[in-house]
TORPA-406292 format. One line per field, with one value per residue (C-alpha): residue number from 1; residue in three letters; x, y, z. Coordinates in Angstrom, 1 decimal, decimal comma. Last residue first. Example, Ala and Ser with C-alpha at 12.3 -4.5 7.8 and 13.67 -1.06 7.14 Angstrom:
// residues 2
resi: [2  1] .
resn: [Ser  Ala] .
X: [13,7  12,3] .
Y: [-1,1  -4,5] .
Z: [7,1  7,8] .
END
This chain:
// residues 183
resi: [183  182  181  180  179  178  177  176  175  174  173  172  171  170  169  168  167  166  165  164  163  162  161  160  159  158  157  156  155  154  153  152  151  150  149  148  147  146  145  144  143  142  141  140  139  138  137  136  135  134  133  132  131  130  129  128  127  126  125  124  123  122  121  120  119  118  117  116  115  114  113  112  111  110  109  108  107  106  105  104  103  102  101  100  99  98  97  96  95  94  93  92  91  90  89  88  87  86  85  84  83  82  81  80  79  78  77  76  75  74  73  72  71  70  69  68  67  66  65  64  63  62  61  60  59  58  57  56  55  54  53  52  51  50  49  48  47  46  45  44  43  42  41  40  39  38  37  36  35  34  33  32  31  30  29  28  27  26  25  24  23  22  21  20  19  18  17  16  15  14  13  12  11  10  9  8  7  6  5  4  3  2  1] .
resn: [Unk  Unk  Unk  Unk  Unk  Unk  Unk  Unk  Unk  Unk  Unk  Unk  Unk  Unk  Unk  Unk  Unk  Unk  Unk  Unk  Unk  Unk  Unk  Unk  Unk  Unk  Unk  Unk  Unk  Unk  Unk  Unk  Unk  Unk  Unk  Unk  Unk  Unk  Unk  Unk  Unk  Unk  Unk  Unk  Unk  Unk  Unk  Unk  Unk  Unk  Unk  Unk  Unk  Unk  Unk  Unk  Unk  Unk  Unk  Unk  Unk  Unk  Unk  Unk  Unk  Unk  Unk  Unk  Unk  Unk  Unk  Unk  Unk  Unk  Unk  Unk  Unk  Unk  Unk  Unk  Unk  Unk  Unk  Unk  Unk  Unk  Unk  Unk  Unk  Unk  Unk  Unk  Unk  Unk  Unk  Unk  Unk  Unk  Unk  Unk  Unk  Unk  Unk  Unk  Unk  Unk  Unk  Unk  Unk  Unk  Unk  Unk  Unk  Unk  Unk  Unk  Unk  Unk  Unk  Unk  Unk  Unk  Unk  Unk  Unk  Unk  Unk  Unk  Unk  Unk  Unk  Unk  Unk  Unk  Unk  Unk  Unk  Unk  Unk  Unk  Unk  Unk  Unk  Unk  Unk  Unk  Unk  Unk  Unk  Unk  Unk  Unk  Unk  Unk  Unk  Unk  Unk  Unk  Unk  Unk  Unk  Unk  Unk  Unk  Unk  Unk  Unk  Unk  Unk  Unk  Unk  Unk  Unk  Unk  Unk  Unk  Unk  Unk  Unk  Unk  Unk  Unk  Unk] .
X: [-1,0  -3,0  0,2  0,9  -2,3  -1,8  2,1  0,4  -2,3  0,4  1,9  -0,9  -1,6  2,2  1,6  -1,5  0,0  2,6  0,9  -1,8  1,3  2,7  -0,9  -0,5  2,3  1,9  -1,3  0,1  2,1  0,3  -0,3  -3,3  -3,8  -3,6  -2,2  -2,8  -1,1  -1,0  -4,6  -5,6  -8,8  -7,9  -7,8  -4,9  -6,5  -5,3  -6,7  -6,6  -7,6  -8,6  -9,7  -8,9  -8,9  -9,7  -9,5  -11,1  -14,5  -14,9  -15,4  -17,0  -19,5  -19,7  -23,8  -24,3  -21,6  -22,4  -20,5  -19,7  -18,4  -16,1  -17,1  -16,8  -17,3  -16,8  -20,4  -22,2  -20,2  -21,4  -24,9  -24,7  -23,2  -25,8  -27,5  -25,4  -24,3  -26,6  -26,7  -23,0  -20,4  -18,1  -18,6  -16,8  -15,2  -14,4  -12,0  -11,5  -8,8  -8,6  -5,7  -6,8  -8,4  -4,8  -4,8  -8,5  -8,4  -5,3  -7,3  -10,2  -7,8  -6,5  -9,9  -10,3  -7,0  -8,2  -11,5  -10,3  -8,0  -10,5  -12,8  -15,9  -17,2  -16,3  -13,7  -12,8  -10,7  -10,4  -8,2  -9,4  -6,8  -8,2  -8,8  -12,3  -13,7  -16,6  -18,8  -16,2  -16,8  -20,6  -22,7  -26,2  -27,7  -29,7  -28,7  -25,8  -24,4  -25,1  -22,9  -22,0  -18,6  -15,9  -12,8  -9,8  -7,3  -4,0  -1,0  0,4  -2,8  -4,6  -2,6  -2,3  -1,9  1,7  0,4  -2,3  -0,6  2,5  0,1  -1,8  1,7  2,4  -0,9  -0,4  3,5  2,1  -0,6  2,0  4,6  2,5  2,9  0,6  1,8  1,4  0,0] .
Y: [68,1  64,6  62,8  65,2  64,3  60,7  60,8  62,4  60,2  57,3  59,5  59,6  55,6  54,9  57,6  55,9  52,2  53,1  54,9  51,9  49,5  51,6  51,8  47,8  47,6  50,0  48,5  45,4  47,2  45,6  41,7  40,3  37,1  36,3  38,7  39,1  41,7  43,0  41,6  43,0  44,6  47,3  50,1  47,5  45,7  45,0  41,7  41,2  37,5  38,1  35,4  31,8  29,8  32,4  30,8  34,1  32,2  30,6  33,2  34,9  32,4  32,4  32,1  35,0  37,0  40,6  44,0  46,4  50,0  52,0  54,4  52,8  53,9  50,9  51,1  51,6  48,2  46,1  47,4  46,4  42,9  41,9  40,1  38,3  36,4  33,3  33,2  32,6  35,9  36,1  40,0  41,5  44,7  46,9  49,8  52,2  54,6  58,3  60,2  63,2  60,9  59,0  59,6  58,9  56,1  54,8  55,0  53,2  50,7  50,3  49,5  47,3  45,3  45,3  43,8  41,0  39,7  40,1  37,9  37,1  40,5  38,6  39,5  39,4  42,0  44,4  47,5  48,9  50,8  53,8  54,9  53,2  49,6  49,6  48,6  45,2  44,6  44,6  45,9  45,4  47,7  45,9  48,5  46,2  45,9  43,5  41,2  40,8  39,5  39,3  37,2  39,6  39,6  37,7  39,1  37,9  37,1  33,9  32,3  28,3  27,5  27,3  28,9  27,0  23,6  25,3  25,6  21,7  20,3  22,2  21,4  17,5  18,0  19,5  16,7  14,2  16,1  15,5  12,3  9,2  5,8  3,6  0,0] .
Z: [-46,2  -45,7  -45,4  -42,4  -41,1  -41,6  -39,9  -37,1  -36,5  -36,6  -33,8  -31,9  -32,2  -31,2  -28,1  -26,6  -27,2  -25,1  -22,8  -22,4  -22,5  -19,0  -17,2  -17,3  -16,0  -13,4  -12,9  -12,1  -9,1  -6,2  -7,5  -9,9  -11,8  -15,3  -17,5  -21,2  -23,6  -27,0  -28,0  -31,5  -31,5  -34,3  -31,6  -29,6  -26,6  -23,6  -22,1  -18,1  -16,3  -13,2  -12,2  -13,2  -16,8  -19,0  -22,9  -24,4  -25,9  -22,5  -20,5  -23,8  -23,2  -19,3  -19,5  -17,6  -19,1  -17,5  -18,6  -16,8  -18,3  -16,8  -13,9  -11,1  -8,3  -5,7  -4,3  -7,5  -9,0  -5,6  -6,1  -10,1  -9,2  -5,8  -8,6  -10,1  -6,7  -6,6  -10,7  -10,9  -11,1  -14,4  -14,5  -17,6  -17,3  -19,9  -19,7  -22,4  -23,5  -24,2  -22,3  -20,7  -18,0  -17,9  -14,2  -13,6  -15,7  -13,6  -10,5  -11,6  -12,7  -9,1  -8,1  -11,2  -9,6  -5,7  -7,1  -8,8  -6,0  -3,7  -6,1  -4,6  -7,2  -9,9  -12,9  -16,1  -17,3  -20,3  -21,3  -24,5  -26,8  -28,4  -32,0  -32,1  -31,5  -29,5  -32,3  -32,6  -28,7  -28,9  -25,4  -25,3  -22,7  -20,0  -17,4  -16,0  -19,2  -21,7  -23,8  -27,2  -28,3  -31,0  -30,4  -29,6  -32,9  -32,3  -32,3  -29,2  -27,2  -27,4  -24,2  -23,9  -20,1  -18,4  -15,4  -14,7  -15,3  -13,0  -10,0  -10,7  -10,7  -7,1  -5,3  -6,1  -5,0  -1,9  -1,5  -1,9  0,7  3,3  3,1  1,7  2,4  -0,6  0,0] .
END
């Protein structure tokens, strides 16, 4: 008979860590799978009509995510920051049918601003390849993902905030470039 150890369970918990980890991405020049989804006033939302000459910061989330919630709280900040700056942030609400509907009160409460959308039926969950929450998209203005991050640690944002700039000042200075082409 095999003894079990502590250490099985550990080495259980450990394979299971890196399988997460070393999941199948979609970004890296990939375009963002097209969606519709309402918001939390019924409003259908459509990724592809949303597409404009801004990047779009997404992330799935839930509001028994702690995790989740510190990350769009920090996001609310970096809007306000950037609020010159024209992005967008999305957030999709993965929450089961016992939760859903404490989602718009919990939103109200947190302030924010930024669209929320719900996936009842975790399609677009699914659709995007998220395997645990949050899971973060940035999107280019064409709807190409530049970046995906799993999970959420103080300083993300930073990160994150960083790509948006980036992207911010390669789409102003295509603008540029078209209005001196223009001339």
């Amino acid at each position: 008979m095999t003894k079990i150890t502590l250490r099985t369970p550990l080495a259980i918990l450990a394979g299971l860590m890196v399988l997460l980890s070393a999941r199948t991405s979609i970004s890296g020049d990939h375009k963002a799978p097209n969606f519709v989804l309402e918001d939390l006033n019924g409003k259908k939302f459509e990724l592809e009509k949303n597409l404009d000459e801004t990047p779009i910061f997404i992330s799935f989330w839930a509001t028994w995510c702690k995790p989740c919630i510190k990350e769009l709280d920090q996001m609310k900040k970096v809007q306000k920051e950037l609020e010159d700056k024209k992005f967008q942030i999305i957030a999709i609400d993965e929450d089961g049918p016992r939760t859903l509907s404490k989602v718009k009160s919990f939103v109200k409460s947190r302030g924010w601003k930024f669209p929320v959308l719900l996936d009842k039926n975790k399609k677009v969950y699914r659709k995007y390849q998220v395997v645990g929450l949050p899971y973060s998209l940035i999107l280019d203005k064409n709807g190409t993902i530049i970046f995906s991050h799993s999970t959420y640690r103080p300083g993300d944002e930073k990160i994150v905030k960083k790509k948006i700039l980036e992207l911010i000042s390669e789409q102003e200075k295509s603008s540029e470039k078209k209005e001196k082409e223009k001339k």
